[in-house]
Kinemage of the C-alpha trace (Angstrom):
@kinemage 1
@onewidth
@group {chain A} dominant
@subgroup {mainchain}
@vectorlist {calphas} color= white
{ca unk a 1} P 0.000 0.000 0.000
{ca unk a 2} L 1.798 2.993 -1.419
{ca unk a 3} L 0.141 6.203 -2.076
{ca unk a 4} L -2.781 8.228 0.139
{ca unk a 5} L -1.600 8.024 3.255
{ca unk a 6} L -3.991 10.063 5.131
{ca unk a 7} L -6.938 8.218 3.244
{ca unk a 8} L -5.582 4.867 3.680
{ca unk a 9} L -6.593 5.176 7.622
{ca unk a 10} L -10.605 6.250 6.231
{ca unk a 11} L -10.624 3.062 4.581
{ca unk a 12} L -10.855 -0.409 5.288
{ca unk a 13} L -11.297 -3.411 3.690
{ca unk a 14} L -13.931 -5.529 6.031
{ca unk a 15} L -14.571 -8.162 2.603
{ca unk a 16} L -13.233 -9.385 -0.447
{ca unk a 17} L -14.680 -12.715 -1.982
{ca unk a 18} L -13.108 -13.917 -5.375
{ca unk a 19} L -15.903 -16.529 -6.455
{ca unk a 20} L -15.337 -18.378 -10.291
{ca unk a 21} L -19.435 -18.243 -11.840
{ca unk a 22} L -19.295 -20.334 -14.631
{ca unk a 23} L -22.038 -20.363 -17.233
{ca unk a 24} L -22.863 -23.115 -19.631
{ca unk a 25} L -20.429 -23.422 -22.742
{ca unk a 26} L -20.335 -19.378 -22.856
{ca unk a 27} L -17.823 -19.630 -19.874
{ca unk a 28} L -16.429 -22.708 -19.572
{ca unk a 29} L -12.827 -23.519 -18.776
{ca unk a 30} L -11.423 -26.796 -19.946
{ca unk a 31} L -8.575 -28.457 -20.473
{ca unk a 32} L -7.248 -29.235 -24.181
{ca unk a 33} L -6.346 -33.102 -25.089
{ca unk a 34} L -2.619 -33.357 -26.428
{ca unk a 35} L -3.429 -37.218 -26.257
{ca unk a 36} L -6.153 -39.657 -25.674
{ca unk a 37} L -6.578 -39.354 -22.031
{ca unk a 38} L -9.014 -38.575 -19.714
{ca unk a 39} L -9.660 -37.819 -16.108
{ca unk a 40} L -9.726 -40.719 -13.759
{ca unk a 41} L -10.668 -41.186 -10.094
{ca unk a 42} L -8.202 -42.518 -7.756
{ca unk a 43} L -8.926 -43.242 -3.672
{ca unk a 44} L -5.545 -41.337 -2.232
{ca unk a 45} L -6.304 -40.736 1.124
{ca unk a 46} L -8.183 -42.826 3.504
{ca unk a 47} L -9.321 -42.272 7.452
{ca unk a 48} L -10.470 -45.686 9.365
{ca unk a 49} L -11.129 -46.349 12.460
{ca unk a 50} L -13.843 -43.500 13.449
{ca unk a 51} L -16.191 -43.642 15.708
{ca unk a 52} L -19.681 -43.399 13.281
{ca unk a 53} L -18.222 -40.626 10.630
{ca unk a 54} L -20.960 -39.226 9.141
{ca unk a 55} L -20.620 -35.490 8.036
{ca unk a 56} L -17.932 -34.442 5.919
{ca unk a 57} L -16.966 -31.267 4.612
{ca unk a 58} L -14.270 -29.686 1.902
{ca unk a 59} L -13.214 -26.082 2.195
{ca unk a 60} L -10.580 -23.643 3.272
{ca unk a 61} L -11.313 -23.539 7.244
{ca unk a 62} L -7.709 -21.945 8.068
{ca unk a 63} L -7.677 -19.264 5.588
{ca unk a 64} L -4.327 -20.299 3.968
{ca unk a 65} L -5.831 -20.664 0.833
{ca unk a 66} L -5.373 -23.941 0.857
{ca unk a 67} L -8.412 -26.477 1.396
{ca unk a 68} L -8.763 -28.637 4.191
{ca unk a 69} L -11.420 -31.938 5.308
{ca unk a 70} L -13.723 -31.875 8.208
{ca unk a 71} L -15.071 -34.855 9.333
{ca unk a 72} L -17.932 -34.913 12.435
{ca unk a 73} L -18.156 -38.125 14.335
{ca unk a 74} L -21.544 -39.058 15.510
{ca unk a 75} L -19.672 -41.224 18.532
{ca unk a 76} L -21.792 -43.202 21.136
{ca unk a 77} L -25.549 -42.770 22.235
{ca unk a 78} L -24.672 -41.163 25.125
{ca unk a 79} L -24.285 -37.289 25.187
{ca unk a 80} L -20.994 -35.779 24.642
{ca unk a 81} L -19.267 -38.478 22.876
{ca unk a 82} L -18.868 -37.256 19.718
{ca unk a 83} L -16.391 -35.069 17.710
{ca unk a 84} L -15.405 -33.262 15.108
{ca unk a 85} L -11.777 -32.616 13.579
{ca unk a 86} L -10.821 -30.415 10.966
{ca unk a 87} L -7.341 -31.634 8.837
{ca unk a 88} L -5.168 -29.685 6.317
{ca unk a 89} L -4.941 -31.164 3.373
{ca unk a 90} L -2.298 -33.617 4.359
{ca unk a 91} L -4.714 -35.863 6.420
{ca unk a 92} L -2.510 -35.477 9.473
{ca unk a 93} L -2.029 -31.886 10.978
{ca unk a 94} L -5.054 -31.380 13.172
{ca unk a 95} L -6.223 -27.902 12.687
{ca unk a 96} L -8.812 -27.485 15.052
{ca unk a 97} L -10.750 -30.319 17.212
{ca unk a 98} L -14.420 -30.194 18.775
{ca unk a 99} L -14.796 -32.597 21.467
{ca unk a 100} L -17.991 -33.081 23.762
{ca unk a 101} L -20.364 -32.741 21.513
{ca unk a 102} L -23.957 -34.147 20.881
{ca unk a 103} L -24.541 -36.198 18.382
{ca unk a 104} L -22.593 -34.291 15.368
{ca unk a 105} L -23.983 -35.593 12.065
{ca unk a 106} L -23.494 -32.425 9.596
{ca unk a 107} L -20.801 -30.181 8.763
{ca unk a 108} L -20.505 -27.298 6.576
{ca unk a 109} L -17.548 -24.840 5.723
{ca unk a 110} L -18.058 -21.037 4.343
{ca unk a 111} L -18.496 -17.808 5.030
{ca unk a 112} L -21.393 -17.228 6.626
{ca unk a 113} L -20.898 -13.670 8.229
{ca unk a 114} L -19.699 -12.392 4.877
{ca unk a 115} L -16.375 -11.218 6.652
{ca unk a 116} L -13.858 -12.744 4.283
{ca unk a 117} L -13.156 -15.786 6.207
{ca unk a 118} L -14.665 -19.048 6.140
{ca unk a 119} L -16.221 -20.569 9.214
{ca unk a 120} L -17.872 -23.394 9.958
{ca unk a 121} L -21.183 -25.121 10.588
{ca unk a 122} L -21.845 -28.117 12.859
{ca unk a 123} L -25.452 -29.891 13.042
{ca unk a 124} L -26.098 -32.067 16.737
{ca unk a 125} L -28.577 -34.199 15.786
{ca unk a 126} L -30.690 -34.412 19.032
{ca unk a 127} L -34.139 -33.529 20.301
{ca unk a 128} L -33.416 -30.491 21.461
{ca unk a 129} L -29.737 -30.109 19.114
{ca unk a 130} L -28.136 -27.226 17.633
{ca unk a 131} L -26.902 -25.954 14.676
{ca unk a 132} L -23.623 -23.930 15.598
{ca unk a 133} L -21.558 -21.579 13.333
{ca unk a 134} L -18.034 -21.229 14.677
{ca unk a 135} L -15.454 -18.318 13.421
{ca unk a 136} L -12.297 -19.564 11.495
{ca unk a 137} L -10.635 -19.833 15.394
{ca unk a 138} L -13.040 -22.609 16.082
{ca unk a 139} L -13.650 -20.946 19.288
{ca unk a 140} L -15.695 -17.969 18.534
{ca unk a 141} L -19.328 -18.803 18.126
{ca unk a 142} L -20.837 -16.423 15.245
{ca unk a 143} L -24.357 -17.983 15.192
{ca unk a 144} L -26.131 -20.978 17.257
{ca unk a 145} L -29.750 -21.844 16.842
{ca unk a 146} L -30.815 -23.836 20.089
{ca unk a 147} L -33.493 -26.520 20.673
{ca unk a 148} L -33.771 -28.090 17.161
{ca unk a 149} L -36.233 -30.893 16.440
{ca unk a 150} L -32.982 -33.495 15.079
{ca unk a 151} L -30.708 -31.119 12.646
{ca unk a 152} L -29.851 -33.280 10.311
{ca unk a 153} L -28.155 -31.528 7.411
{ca unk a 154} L -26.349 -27.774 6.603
{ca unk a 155} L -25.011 -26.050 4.097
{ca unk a 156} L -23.470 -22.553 3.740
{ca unk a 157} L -24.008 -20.720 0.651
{ca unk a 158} L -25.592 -17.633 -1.427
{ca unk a 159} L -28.938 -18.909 -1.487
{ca unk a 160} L -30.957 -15.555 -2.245
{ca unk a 161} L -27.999 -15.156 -4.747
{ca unk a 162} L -27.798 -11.591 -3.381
{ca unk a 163} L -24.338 -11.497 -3.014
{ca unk a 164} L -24.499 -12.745 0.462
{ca unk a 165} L -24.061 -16.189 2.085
{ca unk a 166} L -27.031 -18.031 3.764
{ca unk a 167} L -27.586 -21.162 6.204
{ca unk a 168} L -29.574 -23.814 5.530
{ca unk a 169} L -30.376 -26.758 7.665
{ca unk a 170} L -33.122 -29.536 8.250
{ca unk a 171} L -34.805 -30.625 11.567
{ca unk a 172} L -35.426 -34.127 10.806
{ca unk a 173} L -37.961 -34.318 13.975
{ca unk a 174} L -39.728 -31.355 12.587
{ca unk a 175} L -40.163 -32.056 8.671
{ca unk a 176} L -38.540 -29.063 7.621
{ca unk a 177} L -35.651 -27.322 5.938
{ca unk a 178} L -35.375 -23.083 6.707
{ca unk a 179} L -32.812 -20.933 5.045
{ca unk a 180} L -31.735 -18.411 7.225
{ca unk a 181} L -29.707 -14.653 5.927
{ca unk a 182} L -26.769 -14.009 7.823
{ca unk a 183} L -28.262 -12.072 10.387
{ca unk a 184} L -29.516 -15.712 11.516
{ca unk a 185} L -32.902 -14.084 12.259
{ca unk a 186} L -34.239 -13.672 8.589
{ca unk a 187} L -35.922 -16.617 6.649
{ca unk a 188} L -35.559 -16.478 3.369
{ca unk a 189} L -37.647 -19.466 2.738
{ca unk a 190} L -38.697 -22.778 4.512
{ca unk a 191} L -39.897 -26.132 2.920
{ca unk a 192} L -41.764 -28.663 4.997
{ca unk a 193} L -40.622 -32.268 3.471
{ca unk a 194} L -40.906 -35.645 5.426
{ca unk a 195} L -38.117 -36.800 7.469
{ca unk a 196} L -35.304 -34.259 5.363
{ca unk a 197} L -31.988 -35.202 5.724
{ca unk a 198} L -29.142 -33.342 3.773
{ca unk a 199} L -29.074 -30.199 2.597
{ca unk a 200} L -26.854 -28.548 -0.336
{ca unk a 201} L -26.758 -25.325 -1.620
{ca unk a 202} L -25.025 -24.475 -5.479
{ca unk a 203} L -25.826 -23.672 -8.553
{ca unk a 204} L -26.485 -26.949 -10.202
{ca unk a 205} L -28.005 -25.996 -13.196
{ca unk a 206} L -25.472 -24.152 -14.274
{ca unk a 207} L -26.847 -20.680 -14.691
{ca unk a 208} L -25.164 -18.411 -12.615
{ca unk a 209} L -27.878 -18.627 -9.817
{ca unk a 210} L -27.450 -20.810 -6.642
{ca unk a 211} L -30.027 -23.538 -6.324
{ca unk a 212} L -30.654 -25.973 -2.906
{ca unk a 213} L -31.028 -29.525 -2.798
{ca unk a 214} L -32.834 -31.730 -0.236
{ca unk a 215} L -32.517 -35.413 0.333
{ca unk a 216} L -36.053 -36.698 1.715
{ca unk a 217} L -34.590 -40.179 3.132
{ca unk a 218} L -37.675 -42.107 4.062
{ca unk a 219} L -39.148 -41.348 0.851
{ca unk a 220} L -36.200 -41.577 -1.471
{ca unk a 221} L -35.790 -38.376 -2.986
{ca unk a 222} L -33.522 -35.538 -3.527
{ca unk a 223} L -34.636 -32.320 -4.964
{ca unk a 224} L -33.262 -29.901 -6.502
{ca unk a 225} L -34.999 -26.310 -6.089
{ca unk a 226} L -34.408 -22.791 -7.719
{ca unk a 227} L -33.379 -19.661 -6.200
{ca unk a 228} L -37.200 -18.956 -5.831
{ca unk a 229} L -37.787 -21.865 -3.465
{ca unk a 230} L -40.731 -23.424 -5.352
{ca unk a 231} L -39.379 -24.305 -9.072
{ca unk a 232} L -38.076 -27.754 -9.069
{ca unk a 233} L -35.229 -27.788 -11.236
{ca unk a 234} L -34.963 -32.287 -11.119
{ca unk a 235} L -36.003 -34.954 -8.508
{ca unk a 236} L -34.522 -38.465 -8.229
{ca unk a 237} L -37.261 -40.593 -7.051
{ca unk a 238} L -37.237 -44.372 -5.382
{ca unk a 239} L -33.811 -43.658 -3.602
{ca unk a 240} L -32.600 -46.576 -0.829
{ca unk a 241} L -33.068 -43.533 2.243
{ca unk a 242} L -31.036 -41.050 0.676
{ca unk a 243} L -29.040 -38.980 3.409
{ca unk a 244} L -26.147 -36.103 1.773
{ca unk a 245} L -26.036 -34.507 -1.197
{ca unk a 246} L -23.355 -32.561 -2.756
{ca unk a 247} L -23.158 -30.070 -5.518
{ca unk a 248} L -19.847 -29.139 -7.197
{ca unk a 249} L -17.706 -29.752 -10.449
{ca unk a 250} L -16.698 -33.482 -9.973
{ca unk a 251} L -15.715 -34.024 -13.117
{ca unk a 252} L -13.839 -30.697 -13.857
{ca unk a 253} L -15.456 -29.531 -17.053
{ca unk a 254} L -16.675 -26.122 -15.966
{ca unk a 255} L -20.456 -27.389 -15.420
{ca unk a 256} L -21.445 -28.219 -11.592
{ca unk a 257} L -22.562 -32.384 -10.781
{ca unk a 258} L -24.628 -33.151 -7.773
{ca unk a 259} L -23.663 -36.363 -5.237
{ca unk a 260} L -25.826 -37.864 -3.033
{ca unk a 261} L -25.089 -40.867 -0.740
{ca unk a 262} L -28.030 -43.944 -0.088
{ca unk a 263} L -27.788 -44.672 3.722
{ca unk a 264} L -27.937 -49.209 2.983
{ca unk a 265} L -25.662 -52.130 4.530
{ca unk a 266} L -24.824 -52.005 0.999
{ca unk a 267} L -24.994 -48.130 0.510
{ca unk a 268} L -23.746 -46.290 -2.826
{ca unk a 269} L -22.665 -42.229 -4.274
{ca unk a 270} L -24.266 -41.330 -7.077
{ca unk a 271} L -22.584 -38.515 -9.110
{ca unk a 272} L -24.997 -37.023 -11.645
{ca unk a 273} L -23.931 -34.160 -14.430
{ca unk a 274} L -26.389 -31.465 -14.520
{ca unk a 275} L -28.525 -32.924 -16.890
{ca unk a 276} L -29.740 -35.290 -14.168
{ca unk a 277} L -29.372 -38.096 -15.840
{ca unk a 278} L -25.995 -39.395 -16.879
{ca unk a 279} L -24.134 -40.792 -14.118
{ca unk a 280} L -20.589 -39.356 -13.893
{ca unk a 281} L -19.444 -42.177 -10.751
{ca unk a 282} L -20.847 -44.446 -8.597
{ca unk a 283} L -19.437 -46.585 -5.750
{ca unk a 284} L -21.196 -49.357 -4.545
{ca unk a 285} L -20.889 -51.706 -1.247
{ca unk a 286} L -20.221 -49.214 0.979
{ca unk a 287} L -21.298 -49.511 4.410
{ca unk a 288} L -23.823 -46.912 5.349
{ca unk a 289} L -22.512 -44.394 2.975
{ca unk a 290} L -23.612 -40.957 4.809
{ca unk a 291} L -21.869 -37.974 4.003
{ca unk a 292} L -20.453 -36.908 0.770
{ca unk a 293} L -18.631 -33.272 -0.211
{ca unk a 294} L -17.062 -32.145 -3.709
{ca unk a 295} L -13.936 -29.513 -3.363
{ca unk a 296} L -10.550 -29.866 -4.441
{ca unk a 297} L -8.993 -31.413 -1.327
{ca unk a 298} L -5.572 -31.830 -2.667
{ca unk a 299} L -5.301 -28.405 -4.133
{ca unk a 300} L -3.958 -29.266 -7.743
{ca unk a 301} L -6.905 -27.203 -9.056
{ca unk a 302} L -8.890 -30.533 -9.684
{ca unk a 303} L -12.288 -31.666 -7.559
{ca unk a 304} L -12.448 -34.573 -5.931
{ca unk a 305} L -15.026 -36.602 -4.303
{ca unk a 306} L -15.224 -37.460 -0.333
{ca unk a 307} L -17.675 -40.088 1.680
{ca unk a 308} L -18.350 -41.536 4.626
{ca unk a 309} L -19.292 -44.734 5.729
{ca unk a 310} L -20.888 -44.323 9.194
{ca unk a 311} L -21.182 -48.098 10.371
{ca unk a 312} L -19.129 -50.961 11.032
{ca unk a 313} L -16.309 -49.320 8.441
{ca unk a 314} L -16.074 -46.297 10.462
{ca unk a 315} L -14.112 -44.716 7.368
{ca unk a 316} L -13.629 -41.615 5.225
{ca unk a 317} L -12.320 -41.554 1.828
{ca unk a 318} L -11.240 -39.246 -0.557
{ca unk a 319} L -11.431 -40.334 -4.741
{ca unk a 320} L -8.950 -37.885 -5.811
{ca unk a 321} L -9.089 -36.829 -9.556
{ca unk a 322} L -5.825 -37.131 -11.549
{ca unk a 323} L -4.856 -36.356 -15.066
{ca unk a 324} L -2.600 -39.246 -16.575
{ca unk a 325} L -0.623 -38.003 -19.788
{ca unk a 326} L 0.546 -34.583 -21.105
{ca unk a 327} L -2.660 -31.965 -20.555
{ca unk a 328} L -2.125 -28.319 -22.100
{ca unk a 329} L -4.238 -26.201 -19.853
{ca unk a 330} L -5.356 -23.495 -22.293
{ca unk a 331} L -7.312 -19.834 -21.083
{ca unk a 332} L -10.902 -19.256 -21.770
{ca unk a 333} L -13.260 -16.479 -21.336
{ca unk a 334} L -14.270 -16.171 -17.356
{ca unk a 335} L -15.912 -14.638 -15.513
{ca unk a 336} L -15.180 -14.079 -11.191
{ca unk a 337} L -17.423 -12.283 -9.391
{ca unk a 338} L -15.474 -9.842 -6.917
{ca unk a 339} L -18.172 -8.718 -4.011
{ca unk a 340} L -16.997 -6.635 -0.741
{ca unk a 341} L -17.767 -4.083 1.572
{ca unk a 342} L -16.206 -0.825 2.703
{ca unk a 343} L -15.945 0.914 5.657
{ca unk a 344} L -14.129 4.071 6.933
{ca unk a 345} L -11.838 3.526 10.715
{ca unk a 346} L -15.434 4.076 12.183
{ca unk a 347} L -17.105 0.733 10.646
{ca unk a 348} L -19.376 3.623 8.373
{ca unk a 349} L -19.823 2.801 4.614
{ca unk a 350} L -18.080 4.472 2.103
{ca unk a 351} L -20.900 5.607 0.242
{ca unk a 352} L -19.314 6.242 -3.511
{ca unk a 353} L -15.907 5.854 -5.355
{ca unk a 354} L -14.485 3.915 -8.236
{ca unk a 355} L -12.104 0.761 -8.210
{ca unk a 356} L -9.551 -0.543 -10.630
{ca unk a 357} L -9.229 -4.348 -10.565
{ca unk a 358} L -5.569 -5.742 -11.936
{ca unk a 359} L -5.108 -9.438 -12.308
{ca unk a 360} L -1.593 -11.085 -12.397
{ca unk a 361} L -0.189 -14.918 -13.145
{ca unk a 362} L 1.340 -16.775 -10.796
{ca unk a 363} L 4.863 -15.177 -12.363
{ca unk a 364} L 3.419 -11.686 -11.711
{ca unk a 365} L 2.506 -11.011 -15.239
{ca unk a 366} L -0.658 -8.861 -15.774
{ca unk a 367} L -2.906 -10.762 -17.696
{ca unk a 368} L -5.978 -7.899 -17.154
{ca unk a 369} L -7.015 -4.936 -15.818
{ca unk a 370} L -10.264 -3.111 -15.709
{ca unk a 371} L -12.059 0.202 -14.094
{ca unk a 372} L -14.868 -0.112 -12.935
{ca unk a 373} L -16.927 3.428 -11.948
{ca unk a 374} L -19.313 4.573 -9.155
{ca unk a 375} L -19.366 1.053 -8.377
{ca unk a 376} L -19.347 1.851 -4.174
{ca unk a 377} L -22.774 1.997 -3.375
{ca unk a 378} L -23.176 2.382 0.752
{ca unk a 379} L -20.187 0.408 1.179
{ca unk a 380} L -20.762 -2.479 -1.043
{ca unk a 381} L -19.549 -3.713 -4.137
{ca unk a 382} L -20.267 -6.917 -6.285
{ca unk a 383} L -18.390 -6.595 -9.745
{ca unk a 384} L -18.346 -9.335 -12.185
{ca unk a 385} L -15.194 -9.202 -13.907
{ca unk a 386} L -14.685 -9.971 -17.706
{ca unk a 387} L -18.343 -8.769 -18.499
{ca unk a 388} L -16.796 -5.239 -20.118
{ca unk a 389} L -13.234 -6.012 -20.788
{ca unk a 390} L -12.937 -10.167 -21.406
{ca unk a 391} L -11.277 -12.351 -18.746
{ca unk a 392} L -9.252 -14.905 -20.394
{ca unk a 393} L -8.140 -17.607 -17.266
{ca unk a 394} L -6.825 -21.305 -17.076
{ca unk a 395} L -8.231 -23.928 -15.174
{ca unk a 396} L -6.774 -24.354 -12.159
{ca unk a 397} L -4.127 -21.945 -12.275
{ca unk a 398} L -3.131 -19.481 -9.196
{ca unk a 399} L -4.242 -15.780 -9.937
{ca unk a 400} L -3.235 -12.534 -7.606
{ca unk a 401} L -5.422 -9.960 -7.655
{ca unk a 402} L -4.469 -6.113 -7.190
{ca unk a 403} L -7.569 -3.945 -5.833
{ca unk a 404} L -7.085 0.044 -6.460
{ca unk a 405} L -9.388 1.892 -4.208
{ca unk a 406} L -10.598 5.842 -5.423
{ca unk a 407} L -13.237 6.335 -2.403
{ca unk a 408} L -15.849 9.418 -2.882
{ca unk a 409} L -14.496 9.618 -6.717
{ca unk a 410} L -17.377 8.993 -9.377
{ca unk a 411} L -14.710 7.798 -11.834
{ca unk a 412} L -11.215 6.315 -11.197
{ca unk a 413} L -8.447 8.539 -10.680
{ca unk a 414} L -5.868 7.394 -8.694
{ca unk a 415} L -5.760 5.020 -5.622
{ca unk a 416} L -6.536 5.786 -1.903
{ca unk a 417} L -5.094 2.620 -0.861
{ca unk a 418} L -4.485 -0.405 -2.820
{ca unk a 419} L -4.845 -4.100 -1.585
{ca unk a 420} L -3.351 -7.024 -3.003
{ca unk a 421} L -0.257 -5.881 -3.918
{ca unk a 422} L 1.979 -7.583 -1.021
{ca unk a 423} L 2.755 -3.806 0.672
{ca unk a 424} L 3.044 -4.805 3.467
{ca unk a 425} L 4.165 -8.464 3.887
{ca unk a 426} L 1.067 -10.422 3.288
{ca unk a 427} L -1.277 -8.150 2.004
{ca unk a 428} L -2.276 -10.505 -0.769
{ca unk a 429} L -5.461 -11.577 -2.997
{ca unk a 430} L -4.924 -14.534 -4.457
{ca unk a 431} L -7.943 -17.023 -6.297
{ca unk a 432} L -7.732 -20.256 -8.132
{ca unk a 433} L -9.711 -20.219 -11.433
């Protein structure tokens, strides 16, 4: 942070999220074929021994910018026996632990205050249980909604697709699922369904607006509903008790899948493409497959697929994807969505001023740059980038991004303060396309 000294203490950067929207074959980014390969799934990594795993979640808990796996065990009948770990991404180093708790059966990780920094979402699956949403110090308790009827399943995402994350969970006891704002007061929208189970929020159809699906386990559904809470967007019917569901890019070709588990002796995962029809993977003979999560674990900019098997097994296990061969990874028109808020040293919105947005490679070359004016309105921001000037990004690769603040300016002069730009140590924006 170099120039605008004095304005540099009037403003502060409270939010910046860097989120990829892709949009069917218009934005897509794929990989180009130098030979006749393909991607395959291969199980890497492999937890046994847990006490009744049956949550599991993929995300960037620590803030590194590197994902991690958390995995809730359900433990004994009695109270306080279960647990809930979080690992970094080499299954061993234990960021954070939750012991003593109730029943755990759900897990989610995001940003559900909208700060910036991903937290975390744990479902006790008792009579009177709780929903909890701990800060990224897995101390700090952000939200906690008390005396459930059996939470079964949560899930932290834009559902509103206002620019803001929501929380969604199900009360098995109750037959219903409510999606709450982030002011955990608001209901955006509540379904009552029989005996719900998981809940999922993403954009599975692939249109640039977040959807929610619901697995109904006693009567063998999932459903898949729009933004508006009543369209049904697809429904898999005559399911074997259907508990998680997943959406995500499994297969890594710029369109979003959904995974669901079937809670058997014998239990499967299901990965459909969004066509809800074609089956991208299944496994088969698991025991009590429960949870299931999509997210690229490993962090080589491919997603991979992680279960649990709750019974008996007491395992979790990650099917990592790998690409055999020589791959060129080529760029393709994007488009990221940057959203944020500003404040001045007094937590007041900025109410006006302009930003330039510079993206760099992993080598520090610029690869665009954009203005974008009057864009501040009362302290927020949401700016998709490559709509005016085109984004051209690969796959997978590491981007910085360079954020040039003009505050009270209707067009972009010069910058107040500038973020991203490693000045000092640390200050740095970095996404993976």
């Amino acid at each position: 942070m170099k120039k605008g000294e004095r304005r540099r203490e009037e403003v502060k950067m409270r939010r910046i999220l860097l989120l990829g929207l892709i949009a069917a074959g218009l934005l897509a980014i794929g990989f180009i074929s130098m030979s006749n390969i393909g991607i395959v799934s291969v199980s890497a990594t492999q937890w046994t021994g847990l006490d009744k795993p049956y949550g599991v979640a993929i995300g960037d808990f620590d803030n590194d910018g590197l994902n991690d796996i958390a995995i809730a065990e359900f433990g004994a009948a009695e109270l306080g026996a279960g647990k809930l770990t979080v690992y970094k991404s080499d299954g061993a180093t234990i960021i954070k632990n939750w012991t003593g708790l109730n029943s755990p059966v759900a897990v989610a990780i995001g940003d559900y205050n909208n700060d910036g920094l991903n937290d975390l979402a744990i479902a006790e699956h008792l009579a009177t249980g709780n929903v909890t949403v701990y800060s990224d110090n897995g101390t700090k308790i952000i939200k906690q909604w008390p005396g459930l009827n059996y939470p079964n399943g949560v899930a932290i995402g834009d559902y509103d697709n206002d620019g803001l994350n929501d929380l969604a969970f199900s009360e098995w006891g109750a037959n219903n699922v409510t999606v709450y704002k982030s002011d955990g007061t608001t209901i955006i929208k509540n379904w009552t369904v029989l005996y719900p189970a998981g809940v999922a929020i993403g954009d599975y159809n692939n249109d640039g607006l977040n959807d929610l699906a619901i697995t109904e386990h006693l009567a063998g559904n999932v459903v898949v509903y729009s933004g508006d809470g009543t369209t049904t967007i697809k429904q898999w019917t005559g399911l074997a008790k259907p508990e998680s569901v997943a959406i995500g890019d499994y297969d890594n070709d710029g369109l979003n899948d959904l995974a669901f588990t079937e809670h058997l002796a014998a239990g499967r995962v299901k990965v459909y493409s969004c066509d809800g029809t074609t089956i991208i993977k299944q496994l088969t003979e698991l025991n009590y497959a429960a949870g299931v999560a999509i997210g690229d674990y490993d962090n080589d900019g491919l997603n991979d697929l992680a279960f649990t098997e709750a019974i008996a097994s007491g395992r979790v296990t990650i099917c990592y994807q790998t690409t055999p061969g020589i791959v060129a990874r080529v760029a393709e028109p994007t488009i990221v969505t940057l959203r944020g808020t500003l404040t001045n040293a007094s937590g007041y919105p900025i109410q006006s001023g302009s930003i330039r947005v510079t993206i760099k490679d992993s080598f520090g070359t610029q690869v665009w740059q954009d203005t974008f004016d009057n864009i501040i309105d009362n302290g927020r921001y949401n700016i998709p980038l490559g709509t005016k000037t085109t984004l051209m990004l690969i796959k997978g690769q590491i981007y910085n991004t360079i954020l040039e603040v003009d505050a009270d300016s209707p067009t972009f002069i010069s910058a107040d303060v500038i973020y991203g730009d490693n000045n000092p140590a640390g200050d740095v924006i970095k996404f993976v396309a």
